[in-house]
C-alpha positions as CSV (number, residue, x, y, z in Angstrom):
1,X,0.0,0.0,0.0
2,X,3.1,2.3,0.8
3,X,4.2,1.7,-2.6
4,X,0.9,3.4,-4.1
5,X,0.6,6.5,-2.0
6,X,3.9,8.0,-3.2
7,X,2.8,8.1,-6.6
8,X,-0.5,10.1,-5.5
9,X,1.2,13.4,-5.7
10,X,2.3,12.9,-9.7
11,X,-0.8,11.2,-10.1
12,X,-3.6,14.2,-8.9
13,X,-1.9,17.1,-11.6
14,X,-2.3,14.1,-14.3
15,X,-5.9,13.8,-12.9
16,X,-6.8,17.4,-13.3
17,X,-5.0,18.0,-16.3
18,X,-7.4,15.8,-18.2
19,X,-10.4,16.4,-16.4
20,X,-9.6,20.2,-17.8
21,X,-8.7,18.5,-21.2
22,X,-12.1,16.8,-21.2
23,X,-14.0,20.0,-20.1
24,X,-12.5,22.3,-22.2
25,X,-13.1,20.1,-25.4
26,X,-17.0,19.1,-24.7
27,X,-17.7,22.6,-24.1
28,X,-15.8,23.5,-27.1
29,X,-18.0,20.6,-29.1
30,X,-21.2,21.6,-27.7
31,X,-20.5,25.5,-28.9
32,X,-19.7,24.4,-32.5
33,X,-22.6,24.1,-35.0
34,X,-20.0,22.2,-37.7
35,X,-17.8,19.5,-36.6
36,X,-15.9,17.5,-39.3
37,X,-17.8,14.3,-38.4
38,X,-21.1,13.6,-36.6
39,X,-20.9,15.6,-32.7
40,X,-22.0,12.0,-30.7
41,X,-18.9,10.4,-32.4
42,X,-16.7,13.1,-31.4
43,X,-18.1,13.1,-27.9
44,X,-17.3,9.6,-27.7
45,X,-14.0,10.2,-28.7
46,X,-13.4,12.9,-26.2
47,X,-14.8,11.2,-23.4
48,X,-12.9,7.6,-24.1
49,X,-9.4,7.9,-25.6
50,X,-8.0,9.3,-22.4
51,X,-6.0,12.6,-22.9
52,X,-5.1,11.5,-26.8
53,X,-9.1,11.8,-27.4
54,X,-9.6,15.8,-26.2
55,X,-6.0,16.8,-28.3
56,X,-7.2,14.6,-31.4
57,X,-10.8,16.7,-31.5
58,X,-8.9,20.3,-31.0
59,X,-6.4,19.1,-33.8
60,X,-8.5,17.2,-36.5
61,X,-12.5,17.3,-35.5
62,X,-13.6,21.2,-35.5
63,X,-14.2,22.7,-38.7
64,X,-13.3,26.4,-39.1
């Protein structure tokens, strides 16, 4: 059990940072009337594909 709790203080930033990730990007999806694919897909993606899934939407999924 020792060995556990003294990864708990690199693990809680990793934590947050993707709960933001995941935030940021559903809000961002919800805002956007286009998407380059179907929005339920994208969600998915965002919600699933931990912190690779939120950078792939703001790269490839929102249509300018």
């Amino acid at each position: 059990m020792e060995e556990i709790r003294q990864f708990i203080p690199f693990l809680v930033p990793i934590i947050i940072i993707q709960l933001i990730l995941v935030a940021v990007a559903l809000s961002d999806l919800i805002r956007r009337e286009r998407t380059k694919g179907p929005k339920w897909l994208w969600a998915l993606v965002i919600i699933f594909v931990n912190y690779i899934g939120p950078i792939v939407y703001f790269v490839f999924g929102r249509e300018e």
